[in-house]
N, C-alpha and C positions, 0 to 999 in steps of 0.2 A: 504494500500500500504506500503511494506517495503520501510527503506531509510536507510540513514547512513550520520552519522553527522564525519567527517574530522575536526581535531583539529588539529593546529598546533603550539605549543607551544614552543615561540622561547625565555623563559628565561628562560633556559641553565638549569634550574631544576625540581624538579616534583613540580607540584603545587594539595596541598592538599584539597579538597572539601566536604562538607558534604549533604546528598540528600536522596534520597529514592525510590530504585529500579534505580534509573538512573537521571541523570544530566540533561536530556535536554529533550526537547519535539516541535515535527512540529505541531502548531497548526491550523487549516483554519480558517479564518474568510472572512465576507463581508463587505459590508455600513451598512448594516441591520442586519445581525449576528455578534457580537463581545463576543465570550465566555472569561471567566475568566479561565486561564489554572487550573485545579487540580491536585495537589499535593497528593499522599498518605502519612504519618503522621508516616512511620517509620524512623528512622535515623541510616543513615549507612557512614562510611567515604570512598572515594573516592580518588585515587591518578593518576593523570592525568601527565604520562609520559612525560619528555624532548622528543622534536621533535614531528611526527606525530602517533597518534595515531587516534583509530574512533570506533565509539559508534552505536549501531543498534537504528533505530528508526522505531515507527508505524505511517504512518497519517491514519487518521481514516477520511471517509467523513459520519461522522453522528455527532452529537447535544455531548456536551462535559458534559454534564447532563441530569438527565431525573426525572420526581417522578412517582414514584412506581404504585398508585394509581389514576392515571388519569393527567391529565392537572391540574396545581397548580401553581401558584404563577410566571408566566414566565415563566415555565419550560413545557415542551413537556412532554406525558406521556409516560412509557416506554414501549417498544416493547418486548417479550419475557422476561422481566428482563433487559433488554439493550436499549442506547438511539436509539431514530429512523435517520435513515439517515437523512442528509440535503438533502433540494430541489436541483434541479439539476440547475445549476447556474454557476457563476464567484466569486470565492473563490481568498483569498489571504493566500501562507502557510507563517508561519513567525516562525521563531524558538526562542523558547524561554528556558530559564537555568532556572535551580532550586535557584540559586542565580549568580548574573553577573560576569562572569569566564574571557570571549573573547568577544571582539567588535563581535555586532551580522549583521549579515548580512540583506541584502534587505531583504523583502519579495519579492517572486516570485508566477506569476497569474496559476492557475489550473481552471484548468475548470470541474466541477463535473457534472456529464451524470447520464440520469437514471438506475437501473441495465437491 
C-alpha cells in the first residue's frame, strides 16, 4: 500500500538529515510479530524543508525479512526471493525515522485480509 508521510517542520529552517534511500518507514507489527525495521547501509544527506513538506512511503503486509534457503533461525523462508506475507490479522502500523527527526506519532490499527 502506498502512503505519505507529512512533515511539518516548524523551526523556521531546513533541518539536515542523513539516511539511505529515505528517512522514514510505516512498519506493521503485532503482540506476536514485532520486526526490527531494516535499514539499507548506503549514506546519502537529506534536507528537510522549512514548513511542510512529504515523503512517499510503502507499507508492505509481509515478514520485514526472510532466508533465502528455507526457515532458519526465526526467520520465515523466502517466497520467490521475497519475504512471505503476514497472516491475515490485526497489525499495528507505526512509523519509524532513520534517526529521531519529529515526535512520532501513535501507531494506528490495520487490519491485514487474505489476498
Amino acid at each position: 500500500m502506498s502512503g505519505l508521510v507529512v512533515v511539518e517542520n516548524n523551526t523556521g529552517h531546513p533541518v539536515r538529515a542523513w539516511g539511505c534511500l529515505t528517512l522514514f518507514q510505516i512498519v506493521l507489527f503485532s503482540d506476536t510479530y514485532r520486526p526490527t525495521p531494516v535499514w539499507a547501509t548506503c549514506l546519502q544527506s537529506f534536507t528537510i524543508p522549512a514548513g511542510e513538506s512529504s515523503y512517499p512511503v510503502t507499507v508492505d503486509a509481509s515478514y520485514l525479512q526472510c532466508a533465502e534457503h528455507g526457515p532458519r533461525g526465526g526467520l520465515k523462508g523466502c517466497l520467490d526471493g521475497k519475504p512471505p506475507p503476514l497472516p491475515p490479522g490485526t497489525y499495528r502500523a507505526r512509523f519509524i525515522q532513520a534517526r529521531h527527526l519529529f515526535p512520532e506519532p501513535q501507531a494506528i490499527t490495520v487490519r491485514v485480509t487474505a489476498p
